[in-house]
C-alpha positions in Angstrom: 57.7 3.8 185.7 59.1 0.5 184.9 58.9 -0.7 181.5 57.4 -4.1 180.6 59.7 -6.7 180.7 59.0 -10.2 179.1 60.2 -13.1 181.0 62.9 -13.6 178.4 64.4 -11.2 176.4 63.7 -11.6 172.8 66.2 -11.9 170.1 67.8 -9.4 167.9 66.6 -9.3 164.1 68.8 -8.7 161.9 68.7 -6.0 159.3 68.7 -7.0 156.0 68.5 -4.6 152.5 67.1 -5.6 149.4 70.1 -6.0 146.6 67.6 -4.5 143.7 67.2 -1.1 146.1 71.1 -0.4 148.1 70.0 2.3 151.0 73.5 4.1 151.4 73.5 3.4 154.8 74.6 -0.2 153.7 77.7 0.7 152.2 79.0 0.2 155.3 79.5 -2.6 157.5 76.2 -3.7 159.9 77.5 -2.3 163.3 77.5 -4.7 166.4 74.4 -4.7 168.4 74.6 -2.3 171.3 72.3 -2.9 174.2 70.4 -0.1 175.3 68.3 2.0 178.0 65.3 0.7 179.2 62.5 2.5 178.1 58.3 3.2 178.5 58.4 2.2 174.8 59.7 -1.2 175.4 56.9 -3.4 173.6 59.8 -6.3 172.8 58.0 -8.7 175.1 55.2 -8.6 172.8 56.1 -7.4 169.3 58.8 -8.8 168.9 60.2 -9.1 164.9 61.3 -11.7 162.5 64.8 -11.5 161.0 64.9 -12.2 157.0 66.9 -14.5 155.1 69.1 -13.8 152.7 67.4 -15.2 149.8 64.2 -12.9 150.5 64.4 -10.0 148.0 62.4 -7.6 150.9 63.9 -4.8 152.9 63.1 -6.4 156.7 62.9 -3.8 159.1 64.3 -4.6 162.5 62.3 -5.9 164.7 59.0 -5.7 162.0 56.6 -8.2 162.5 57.2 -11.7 160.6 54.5 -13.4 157.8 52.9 -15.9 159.4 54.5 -19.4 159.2 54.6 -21.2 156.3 53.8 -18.2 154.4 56.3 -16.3 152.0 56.9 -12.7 152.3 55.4 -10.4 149.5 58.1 -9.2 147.1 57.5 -6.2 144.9 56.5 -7.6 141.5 53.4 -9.4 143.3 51.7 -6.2 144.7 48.3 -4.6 142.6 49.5 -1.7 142.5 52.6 -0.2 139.9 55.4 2.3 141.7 56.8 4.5 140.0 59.7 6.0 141.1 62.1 5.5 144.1 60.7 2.2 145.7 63.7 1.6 148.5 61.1 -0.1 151.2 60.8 1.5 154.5 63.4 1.2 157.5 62.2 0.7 160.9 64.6 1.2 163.0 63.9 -0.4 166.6 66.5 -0.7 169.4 67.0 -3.6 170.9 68.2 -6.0 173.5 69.6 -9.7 172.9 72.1 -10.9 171.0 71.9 -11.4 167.4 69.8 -13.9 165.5 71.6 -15.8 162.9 70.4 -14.3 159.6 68.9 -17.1 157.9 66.9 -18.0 161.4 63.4 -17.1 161.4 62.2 -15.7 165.0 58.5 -16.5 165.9 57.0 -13.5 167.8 57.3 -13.5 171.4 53.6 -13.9 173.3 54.0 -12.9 176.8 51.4 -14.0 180.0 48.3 -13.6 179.5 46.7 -10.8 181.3 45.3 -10.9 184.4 41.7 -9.5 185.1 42.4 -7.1 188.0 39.8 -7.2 191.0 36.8 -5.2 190.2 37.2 -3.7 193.7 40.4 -2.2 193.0 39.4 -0.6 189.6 36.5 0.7 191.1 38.3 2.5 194.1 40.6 4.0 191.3 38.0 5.0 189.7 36.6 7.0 192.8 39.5 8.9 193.2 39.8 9.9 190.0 36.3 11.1 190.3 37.1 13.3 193.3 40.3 14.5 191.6 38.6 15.8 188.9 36.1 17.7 191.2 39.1 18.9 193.3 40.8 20.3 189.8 37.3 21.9 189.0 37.2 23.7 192.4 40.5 25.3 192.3 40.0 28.7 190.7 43.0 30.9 189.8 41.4 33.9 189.5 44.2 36.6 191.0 46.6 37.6 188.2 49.5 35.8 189.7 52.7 34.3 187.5 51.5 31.0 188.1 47.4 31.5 187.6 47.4 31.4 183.8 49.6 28.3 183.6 47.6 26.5 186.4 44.4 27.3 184.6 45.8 25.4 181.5 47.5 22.5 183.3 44.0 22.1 184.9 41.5 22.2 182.1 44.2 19.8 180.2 43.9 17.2 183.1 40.0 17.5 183.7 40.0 17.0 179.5 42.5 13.9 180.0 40.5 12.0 182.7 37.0 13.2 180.7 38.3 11.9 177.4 40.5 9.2 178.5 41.4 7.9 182.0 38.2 7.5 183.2 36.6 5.7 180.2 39.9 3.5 179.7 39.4 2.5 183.5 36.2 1.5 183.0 36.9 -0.4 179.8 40.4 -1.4 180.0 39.9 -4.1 177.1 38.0 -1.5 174.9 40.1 -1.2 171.3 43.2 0.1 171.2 43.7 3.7 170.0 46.6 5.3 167.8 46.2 8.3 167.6 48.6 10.1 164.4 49.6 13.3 165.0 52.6 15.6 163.7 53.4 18.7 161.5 51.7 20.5 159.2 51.8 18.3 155.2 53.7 15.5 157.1 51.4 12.8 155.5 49.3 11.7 158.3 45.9 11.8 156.7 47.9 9.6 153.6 49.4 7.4 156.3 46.5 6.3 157.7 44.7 5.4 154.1 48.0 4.0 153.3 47.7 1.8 156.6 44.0 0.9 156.0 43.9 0.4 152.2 41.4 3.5 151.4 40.7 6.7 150.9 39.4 7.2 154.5 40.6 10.4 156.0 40.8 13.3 153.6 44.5 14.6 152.4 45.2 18.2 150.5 47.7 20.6 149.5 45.6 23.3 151.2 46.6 24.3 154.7 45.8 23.2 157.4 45.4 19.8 156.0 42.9 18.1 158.5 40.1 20.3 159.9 38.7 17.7 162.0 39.5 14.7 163.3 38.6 11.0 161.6 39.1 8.0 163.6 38.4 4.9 161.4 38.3 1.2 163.0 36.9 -2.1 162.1 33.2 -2.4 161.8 33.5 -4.7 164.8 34.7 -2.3 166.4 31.9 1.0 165.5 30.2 0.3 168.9 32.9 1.6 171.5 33.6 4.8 169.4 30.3 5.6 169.0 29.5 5.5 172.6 30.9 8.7 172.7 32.7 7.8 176.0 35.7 8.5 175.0 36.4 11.9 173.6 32.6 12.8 175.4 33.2 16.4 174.0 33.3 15.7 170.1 30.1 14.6 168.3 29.8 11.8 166.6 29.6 12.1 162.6 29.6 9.5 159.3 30.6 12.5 157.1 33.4 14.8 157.0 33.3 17.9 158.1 35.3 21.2 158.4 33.9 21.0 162.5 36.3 20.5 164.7 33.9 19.9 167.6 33.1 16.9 165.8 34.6 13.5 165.2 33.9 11.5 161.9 33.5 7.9 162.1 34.7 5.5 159.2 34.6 1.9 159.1 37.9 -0.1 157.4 37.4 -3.6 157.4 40.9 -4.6 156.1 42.0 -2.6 159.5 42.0 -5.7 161.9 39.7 -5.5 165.0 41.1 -4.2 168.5 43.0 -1.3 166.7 41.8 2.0 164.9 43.5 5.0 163.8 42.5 8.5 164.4 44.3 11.0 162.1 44.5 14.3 164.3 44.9 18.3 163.6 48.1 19.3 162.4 50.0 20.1 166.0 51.6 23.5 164.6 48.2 24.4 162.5 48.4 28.1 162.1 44.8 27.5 163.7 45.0 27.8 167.5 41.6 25.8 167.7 43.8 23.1 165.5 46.8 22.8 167.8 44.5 22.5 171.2 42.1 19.7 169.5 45.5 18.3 168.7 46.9 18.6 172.3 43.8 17.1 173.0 43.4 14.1 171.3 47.1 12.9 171.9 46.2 12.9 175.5 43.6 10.2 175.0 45.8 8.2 172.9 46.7 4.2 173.8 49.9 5.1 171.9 50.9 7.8 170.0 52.2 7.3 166.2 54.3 10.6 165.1 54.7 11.5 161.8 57.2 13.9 160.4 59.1 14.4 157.6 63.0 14.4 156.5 62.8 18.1 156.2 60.2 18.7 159.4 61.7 16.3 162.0 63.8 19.0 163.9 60.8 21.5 164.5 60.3 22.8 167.9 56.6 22.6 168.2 57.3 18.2 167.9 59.6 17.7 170.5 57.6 19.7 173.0 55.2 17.3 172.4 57.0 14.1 172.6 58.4 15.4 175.8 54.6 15.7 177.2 53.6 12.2 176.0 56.9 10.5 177.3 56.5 12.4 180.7 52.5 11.4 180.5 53.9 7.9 180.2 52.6 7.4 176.4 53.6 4.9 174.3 55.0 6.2 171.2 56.0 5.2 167.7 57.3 7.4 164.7 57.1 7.6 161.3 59.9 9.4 159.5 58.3 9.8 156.0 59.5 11.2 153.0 63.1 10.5 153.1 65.7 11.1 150.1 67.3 7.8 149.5 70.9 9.2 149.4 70.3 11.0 153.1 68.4 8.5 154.6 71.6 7.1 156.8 72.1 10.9 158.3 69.1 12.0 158.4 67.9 8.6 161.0 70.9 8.5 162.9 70.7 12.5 163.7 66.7 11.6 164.5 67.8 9.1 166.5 70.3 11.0 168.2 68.0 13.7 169.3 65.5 11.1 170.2 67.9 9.9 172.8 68.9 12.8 174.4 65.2 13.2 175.2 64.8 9.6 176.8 63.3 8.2 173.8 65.7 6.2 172.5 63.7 2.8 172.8 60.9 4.4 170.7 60.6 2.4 167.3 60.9 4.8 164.3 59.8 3.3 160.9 61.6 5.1 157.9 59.5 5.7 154.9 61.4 6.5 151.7 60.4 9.6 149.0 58.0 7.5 146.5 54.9 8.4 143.9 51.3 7.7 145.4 48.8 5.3 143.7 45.6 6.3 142.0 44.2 5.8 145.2 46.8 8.4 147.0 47.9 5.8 148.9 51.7 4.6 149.7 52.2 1.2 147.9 52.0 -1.7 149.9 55.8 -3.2 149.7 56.8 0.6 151.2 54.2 0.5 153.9 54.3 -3.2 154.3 56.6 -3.4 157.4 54.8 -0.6 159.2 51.5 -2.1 158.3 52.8 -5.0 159.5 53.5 -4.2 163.0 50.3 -2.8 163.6 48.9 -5.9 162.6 50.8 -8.1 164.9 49.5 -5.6 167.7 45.8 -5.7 166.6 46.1 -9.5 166.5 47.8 -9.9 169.9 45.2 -9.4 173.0 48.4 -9.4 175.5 50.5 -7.3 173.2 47.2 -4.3 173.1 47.0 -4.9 177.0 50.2 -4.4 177.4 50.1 -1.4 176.2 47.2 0.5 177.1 48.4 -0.6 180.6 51.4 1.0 179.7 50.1 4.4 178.9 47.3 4.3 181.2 49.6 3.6 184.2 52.2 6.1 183.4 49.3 8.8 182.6 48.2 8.0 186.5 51.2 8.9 187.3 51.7 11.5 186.0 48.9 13.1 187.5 50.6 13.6 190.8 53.6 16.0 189.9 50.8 18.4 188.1 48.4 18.3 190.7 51.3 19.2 193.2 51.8 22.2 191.0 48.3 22.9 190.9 48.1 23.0 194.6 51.3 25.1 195.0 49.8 27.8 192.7 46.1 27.3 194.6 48.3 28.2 197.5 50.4 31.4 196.1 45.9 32.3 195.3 45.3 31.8 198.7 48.5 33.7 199.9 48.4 36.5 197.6 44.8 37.2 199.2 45.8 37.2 202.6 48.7 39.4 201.6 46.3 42.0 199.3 43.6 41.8 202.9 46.7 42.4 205.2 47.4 45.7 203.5 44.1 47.0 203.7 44.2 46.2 206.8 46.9 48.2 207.9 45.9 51.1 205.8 42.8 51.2 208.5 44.4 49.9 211.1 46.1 53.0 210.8 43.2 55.5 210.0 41.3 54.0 213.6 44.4 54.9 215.2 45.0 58.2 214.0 41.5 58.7 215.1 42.4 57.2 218.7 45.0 59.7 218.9 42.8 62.9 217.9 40.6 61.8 220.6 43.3 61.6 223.3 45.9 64.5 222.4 42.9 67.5 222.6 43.3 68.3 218.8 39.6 68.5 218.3 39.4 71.2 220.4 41.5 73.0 219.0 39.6 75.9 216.7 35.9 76.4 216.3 35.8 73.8 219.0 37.4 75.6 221.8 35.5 78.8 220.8 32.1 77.8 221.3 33.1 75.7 224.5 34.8 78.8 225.5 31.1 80.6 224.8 29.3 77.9 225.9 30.7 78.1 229.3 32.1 82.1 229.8 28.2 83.1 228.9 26.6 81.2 231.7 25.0 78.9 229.3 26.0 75.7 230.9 25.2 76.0 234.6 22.0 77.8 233.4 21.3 74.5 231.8 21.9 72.3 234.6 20.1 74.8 237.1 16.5 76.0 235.6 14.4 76.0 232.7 13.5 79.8 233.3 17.7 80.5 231.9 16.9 78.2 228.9 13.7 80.2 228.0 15.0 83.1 228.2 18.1 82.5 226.3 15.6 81.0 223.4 13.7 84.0 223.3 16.6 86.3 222.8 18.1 83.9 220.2 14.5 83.7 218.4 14.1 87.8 218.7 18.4 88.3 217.5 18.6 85.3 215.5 21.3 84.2 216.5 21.5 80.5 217.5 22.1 79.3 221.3 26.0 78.8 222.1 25.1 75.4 223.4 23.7 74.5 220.2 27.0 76.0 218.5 29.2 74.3 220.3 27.2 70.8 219.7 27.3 72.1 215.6 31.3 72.6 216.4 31.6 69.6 217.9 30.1 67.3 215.2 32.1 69.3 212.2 35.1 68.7 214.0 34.6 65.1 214.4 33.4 64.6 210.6 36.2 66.8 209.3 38.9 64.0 211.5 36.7 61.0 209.7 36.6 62.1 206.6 40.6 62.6 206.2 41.3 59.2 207.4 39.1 57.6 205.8 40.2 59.4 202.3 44.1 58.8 203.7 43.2 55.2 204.2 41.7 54.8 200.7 45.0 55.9 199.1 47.2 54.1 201.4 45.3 50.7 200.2 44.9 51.6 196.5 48.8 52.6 196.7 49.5 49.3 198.1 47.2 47.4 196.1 48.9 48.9 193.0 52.0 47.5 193.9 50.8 43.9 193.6 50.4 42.2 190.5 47.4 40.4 191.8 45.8 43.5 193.3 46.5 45.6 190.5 44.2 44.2 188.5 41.2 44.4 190.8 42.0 48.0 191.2 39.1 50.9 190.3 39.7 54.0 190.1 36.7 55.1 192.5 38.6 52.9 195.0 41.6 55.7 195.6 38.7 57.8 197.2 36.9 57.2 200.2 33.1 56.1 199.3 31.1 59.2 197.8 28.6 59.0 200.5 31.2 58.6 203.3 30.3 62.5 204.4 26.6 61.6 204.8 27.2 58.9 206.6 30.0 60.4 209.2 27.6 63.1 210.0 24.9 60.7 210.9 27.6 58.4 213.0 28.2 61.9 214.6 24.5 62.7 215.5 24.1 59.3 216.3 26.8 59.0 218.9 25.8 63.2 220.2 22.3 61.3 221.2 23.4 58.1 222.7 25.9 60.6 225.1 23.2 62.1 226.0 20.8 59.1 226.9 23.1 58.2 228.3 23.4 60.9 230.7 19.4 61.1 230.9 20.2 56.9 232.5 22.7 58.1 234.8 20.9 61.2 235.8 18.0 59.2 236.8 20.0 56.7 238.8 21.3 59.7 241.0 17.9 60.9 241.5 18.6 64.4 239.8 15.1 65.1 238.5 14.8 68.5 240.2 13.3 71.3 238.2 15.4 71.8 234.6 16.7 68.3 234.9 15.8 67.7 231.4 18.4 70.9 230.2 20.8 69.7 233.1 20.9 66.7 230.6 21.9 68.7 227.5 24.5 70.8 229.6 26.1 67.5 230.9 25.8 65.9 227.6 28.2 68.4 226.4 30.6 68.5 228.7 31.1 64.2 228.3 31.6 65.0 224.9 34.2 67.6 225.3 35.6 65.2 227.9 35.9 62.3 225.1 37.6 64.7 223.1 40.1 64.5 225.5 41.7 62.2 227.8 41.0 58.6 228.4 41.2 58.6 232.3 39.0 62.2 232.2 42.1 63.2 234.0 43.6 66.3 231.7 47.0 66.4 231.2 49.3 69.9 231.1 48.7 70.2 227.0 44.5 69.7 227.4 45.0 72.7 230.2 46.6 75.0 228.3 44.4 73.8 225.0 40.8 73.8 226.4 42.3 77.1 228.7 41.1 74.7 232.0 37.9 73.8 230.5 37.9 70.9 230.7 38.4 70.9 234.7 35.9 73.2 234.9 33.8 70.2 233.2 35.1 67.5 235.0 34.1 69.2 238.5 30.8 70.0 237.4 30.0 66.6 236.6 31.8 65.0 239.4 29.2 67.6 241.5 26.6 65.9 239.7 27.5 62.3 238.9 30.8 61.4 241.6 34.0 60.6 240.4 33.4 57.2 239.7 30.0 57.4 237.6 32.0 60.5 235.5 35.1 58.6 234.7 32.6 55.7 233.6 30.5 57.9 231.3 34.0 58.8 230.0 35.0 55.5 229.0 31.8 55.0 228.0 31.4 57.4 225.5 34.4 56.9 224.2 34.0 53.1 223.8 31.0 53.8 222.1 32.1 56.7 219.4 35.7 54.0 218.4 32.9 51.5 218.1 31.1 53.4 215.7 34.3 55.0 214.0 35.7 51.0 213.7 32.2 50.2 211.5 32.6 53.2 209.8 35.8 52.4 208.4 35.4 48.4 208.1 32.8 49.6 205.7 35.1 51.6 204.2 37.9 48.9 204.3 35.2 46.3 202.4 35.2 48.1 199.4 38.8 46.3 198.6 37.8 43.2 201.1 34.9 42.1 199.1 36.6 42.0 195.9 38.9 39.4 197.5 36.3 37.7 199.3 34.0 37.4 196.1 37.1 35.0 195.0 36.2 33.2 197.9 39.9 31.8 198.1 41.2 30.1 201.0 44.0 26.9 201.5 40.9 24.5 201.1 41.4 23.7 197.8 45.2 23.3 197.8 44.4 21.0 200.4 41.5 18.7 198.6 43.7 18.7 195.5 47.0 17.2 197.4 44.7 14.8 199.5 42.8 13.6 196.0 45.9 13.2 194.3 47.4 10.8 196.9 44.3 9.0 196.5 44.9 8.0 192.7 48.4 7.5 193.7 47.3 4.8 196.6 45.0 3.7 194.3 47.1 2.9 191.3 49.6 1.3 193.5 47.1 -0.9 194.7 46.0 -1.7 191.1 49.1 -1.9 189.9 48.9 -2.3 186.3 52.1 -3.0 185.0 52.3 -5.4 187.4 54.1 -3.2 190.2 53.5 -0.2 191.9 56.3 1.9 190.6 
C-alpha cells in the first residue's frame, strides 16, 4: 500500500533541548538528516511540525506540532501545576524527509487537498461485498481436527469482529470521529496517558493488576452521538460508569479533548486474563490509529511486537509512546527502540519519549512533559484533511489486508473439504472390499462347502427334490413321517443351511470391514477424533438384519420361480412343491457360478450337484430362462448385500456428511474476497488502487 504523499515534501524540524534540562543524548553533535523508507505511517503531508528557536527555553520534539501564530510557546514556570522531580520534557522522535529547516525558522504546518467525497455508488458496492464476505467467513466451518482448523477458526471470528466493529461502520461513516485507540503492556501508563492527554481523571489507573478491566473511550461532548450509536464496537454495551465488565464500554465526556478525536484506553495486551488480551486484540482492530504505550523497561516484550506486526500488516496507523524513561539512558534506550522498530518496517512510525517524572494531585503527567504529545493530537483533531487522511489510511490498508487471510481461510476450507473426501474414500474401500469378498464366496463354491453340501447332498440322494417337482402325494408323505419322527424335511434343512451360510459370509465382512475403516480412520488426525468405539464393530443388530436380507432374498428366488413357472405353463399337479424344489436348486446355483456353467472345483465341491441341478431345471425352464434366473438371483442377493453394507458403511459416512463440507465454501470465500478487492480498487481511497 502506498503511503500518502503530500504534493511537496515538508521540511525537516530541527531538534532543539532545553539548556535548563541536557538529555545526554545532546552531548553529542546533531547528526545530519538521513532520508528514509517510505512508510504506512507517513502522516508528514498533514502533521507536519514546527522547528524551535533558539531563544525558546522548551524541548521541541521533531516534527511536534507548532503554537499557533503569533502565539508564544508555554515554558515551564507558566504551567498550574508544580513538578517535582526530573522534568527533562518529552522527545518525539519522528523520521523524516526534506532537508533541514534553519533553526530559528518557524515552519507553518503543512495542509494537504482537501478530501474528495467519493461516489456514493462506489462506497455502497464496497459495502456489499463486504457484506457477503462476512457471510462467506460465517459459512466456512472448520470442524475436522486438521492443523490448520483451529487457526482458521481464529483468523475467521477476528475478521467477522473487524468488519462488525469497524470496516463496515467506518465505510458507512467515513467522516465519523477519529479513534485512537491506546493499547500496550501491563502498568505501562495508558490509563494515566490518556487523563494526562485530556486533563482529567477519566479512565481509572491502579497498582493492582490487571490495571484496566474494561475499556473507556472518552471524546468531546460533540462528539457522544457517534459512540453511543453503538455502531462501532456493536458487541460492547454502552455505559456512563465504570465497570469491572469487560463486555461493556464506558463512555466519558472531555471537553478540553478537541472534537473529531477520542481516546479509548484498552485491556492490558499481556493481561494475565485471557478475556483481557482478546478484548484487547479486539479493540486495536477497530482503531483509526493505534497509540502504543510501553515503558523503558517493557519495550522489548514479545507479546508488543506481535502486535505491531498485526496492525502494520492490517495497514494501521500507528504512534508510540515510550514512557518512563531514565534521563541518563534515554539516548540508548530510543535509538535500540528505534532500531528494532525498523527491522520490523516501522521505522516511519513517530515515537514520542516521555521522561521518568512525579504525577500531580490529579495523577496526571504535567503539562510541559506531555505538551508535545498533546500537541500533536491536537493538530490532528483540528485538521479535517489530516483525520481523513488517516482513517483512509488504515481503513484502506485493513481492506487489504483482508485478501491474504481470506486466501488462507479458503486453503484450510479446502484441506476440510479434502480431508473428508479422503476419510469417505477409506470407508469406501474398506466395503468396497467386504462386497467383493462377498462376490467371490458366491462365485468360487465356498458356501457349499460344509453343512451346505450335506443337506444338498440329502436333499437330492433322498429323493426329496424330484419328489417335489413331481407330486404332492411324495411331499405329504414325507410331512407325515417328519411330523410322526420329528425330524425336520431335508428340503427344509438345506433351505436352514443355506441361509446360515450366507449370514455367517455377511456377518464376517461386515465386522472385517468395520475394523478395516476404524483402523484407517484412526490413522487420520481428522478422523480420529470422530472415532467411537462402537464403530470398530459391525452394527449390533447387523445379525438380525442379515437373516432377514437372507429370508428375504430365499422368497423373492422363489417368486421368482412361481413367475417363470407360470410362463412355461407348468401348472401340472404338485406344481406348487415343483416351485420349492426349483427354488432350491437356483439358490444352490447362485452359490456358484455366474454363467450356471460349473467349473472343475464346483464339480468336485458340490460332488456334481450342481449339474444334476442345472439339468433339472434346464428340463423344466430351457437353457436360456435357467441361466436368466441365475443372473437373476444373483443380481438380486449383491443388490441386497450392497444395501446391507452401505448401511453399514454410513455409520462412518454420516458423521462426515453431518459436517456437510464440500469445496463450496472455499469457493464463495475466494469469489467474495475478490469482490472487496475490485471494490476497493474502484474506491480507491488513498487515491490509487494499490
Amino acid at each position: 500500500m502506498s503511503p500518502i504523499q503530500p504534493p511537496h515534501p515538508p521540511p525537516k524540524s530541527g531538534l532543539k533541548a532545553d539548556s535548563s534540562h541536557p538529555d545526554p543524548a545532546d552531548d553529542e553533535p546533531s547528526p545530519a538528516p538521513e532520508p528514509i523508507a517510505e512508510s504506512d505511517q507517513n502522516l508528514k503531508g498533514e502533521l507536519a511540525a514546527e522547528a524551535p528557536n533558539p531563544d525558546d527555553h522548551e524541548s521541541v520534539t521533531e516534527n511536534s506540532p507548532a503554537p499557533e501564530s503569533g502565539q508564544n510557546a508555554a515554558t515551564p514556570g507558566e504551567d498550574e501545576t508544580t513538578i517535582t522531580g526530573p522534568t527533562d520534557p518529552p522527545v518525539a522522535v519522528e523520521p523524516v524527509t526534506g532537508e533541514a529547516a534553519e533553526p530559528s525558522a518557524a515552519v507553518e504546518p503543512y495542509v494537504g487537498e482537501p478530501v474528495i467525497a467519493e461516489p456514493p455508488a462506489a462506497v455502497g458496492r464496497l459495502a456489499t461485498a463486504l457484506s457477503q464476505l462476512r457471510a462467506a467467513i460465517g459459512g466456512a466451518p472448520y470442524p475436522l481436527v486438521m492443523p490448520s482448523a483451529e487457526e482458521a477458526r481464529r483468523v475467521g471470528a477476528a475478521l467477522v469482529a473487524q468488519l462488525d466493529d469497524y470496516l463496515l461502520p467506518r465505510l458507512a461513516r467515513l467522516d465519523a470521529p477519529l479513534l485512537v485507540v491506546v493499547g500496550g503492556s501491563t502498568g505501562a501508563g495508558k490509563s494515566t496517558l490518556v487523563n494526562s492527554l485530556v486533563r482529567a481523571p477519566v479512565s481509572v489507573a491502579g497498582v493492582l493488576r490487571p490495571t484496566t478491566r474494561s475499556p473507556v473511550l472518552v471524546s468531546n461532548p460533540s462528539d457522544l452521538p457517534w459512540f453511543r450509536q453503538g455502531q462501532l464496537l456493536p458487541g460492547l454495551v454502552r455505559t456512563p460508569e465504570s465497570s469491572a465488565d469487560p463486555r461493556t464500554l464506558q463512555i466519558v465526556s472531555a471537553p478540553a479533548l478537541g472534537s473529531g478525536l477520542a481516546f479509548l484506553d484498552a485491556p492490558d495486551i499481556d493481561s494475565v486474563v485471557e478475556g483481557n488480551r482478546k478484548l484487547a486484540a479486539q479493540l486495536l482492530a477497530a482503531a483509526d490509529l493505534w497509540l502504543f504505550v510501553t515503558t523503558a523497561a517493557r519495550y522489548a516484550d514479545n507479546v508488543p511486537w506481535e502486535l505491531l506486526t498485526t496492525a502494520r500488516l492490517r495497514g494501521t496507523v500507528i504512534a508510540l509512546v515510550l514512557d518512563r524513561v531514565p534521563g541518563e539512558a534515554a539516548g540508548e534506550v530510543t535509538a535500540h527502540l528505534r532500531e528494532m522498530l525498523a527491522a520490523r518496517n516501522l521505522g516511519a512510525a513517530p515515537l514520542f519519549v516521555l521522561p521518568e517524572t512525579t504525577l500531580d494531585g490529579q495523577g496526571l503527567i504535567a503539562e510541559d512533559v506531555i505538551g508535545p504529545l498533546h500537541d500533536w493530537f491536537g493538530q490532528l483533531a483540528a485538521s479535517a484533511t489530516a483525520r481523513s487522511a488517516v482513517v483512509r489510511q488504515t481503513l484502506d490498508g485493513a481492506l487489504a489486508a483482508l485478501g491474504p487471510a481470506v486466501a488462507g481461510l479458503a486453503d484450510a476450507a479446502d484441506e476440510q473439504a479434502v480431508a473428508a473426501r479422503a476419510l469417505d474414500e477409506r470407508v469406501t474401500v474398506a466395503y468396497r472390499t467386504a462386497r467383493q469378498t462377498v462376490v467371490e464366496g458366491l462365485r468360487d463354491g465356498r458356501l457349499l462347502r460344509g453343512e451346505v453340501l450335506a443337506r444338498w447332498q440329502e436333499f437330492v440322494g433322498t429323493g426329496e427334490f424330484m419328489r417335489t417337482l413331481e407330486n404332492r402325494v411324495g411331499l405329504l408323505r414325507d410331512r407325515l413321517v417328519s411330523a410322526v419322527t420329528g425330524r425336520p424335511l431335508p428340503g427344509r434343512n438345506l433351505q436352514t443351511a443355506l441361509e446360515s451360510q450366507l449370514v455367517t459370509l455377511l456377518r464376517g465382512v461386515a465386522t472385517d470391514a468395520a475394523e478395516q475403516a476404524y483402523s484407517a480412520w484412526q490413522a487420520h488426525p481428522a478422523g480420529a477424533a470422530l472415532l467411537t468405539p462402537e464403530l470398530q464393530r459391525a452394527s449390533a443388530d447387523l445379525p438380525e438384519r442379515a437373516d432377514r436380507l437372507v429370508r428375504d432374498w430365499q422368497q423373492w428366488v422363489l417368486g421368482l420361480v412361481r413367475e417363470q413357472s407360470a410362463e412355461k405353463r407348468v401348472v401340472a399337479r404338485g406344481a406348487a412343491y415343483a416351485v420349492n424344489g426349483a427354488g432350491l436348486a437356483v439358490m444352490i446355483a447362485v452359490f456358484t457360478s455366474t454363467a450356471f456353467i460349473p467349473t472343475g472345483l464346483e464339480v468336485a465341491v458340490g460332488a456334481g450337484t450342481t449339474v444334476a441341478a442345472q439339468k433339472v431345471l434346464e428340463a423344466i425352464f430351457g437353457d436360456q430362462a435357467i441361466r436368466g434366473l441365475a443372473n437373476r438371483a444373483r443380481e438380486d442377493l449383491l443388490f441386497r448385500v450392497g444395501e446391507l453394507l452401505d448401511a453399514e458403511a454410513a455409520r462412518y459416512t454420516d458423521r462426515t456428511s453431518a459436517i456437510g463440507l464440500d469445496l463450496a465454501p472455499a469457493a464463495d470465500l475466494r469469489r467474495a474476497a475478490a469482490d472487496v478487492e475490485a471494490a476497493r480498487a474502484e474506491l480507491a481511497l488513498t487515491g490509487s488502487a494499490t
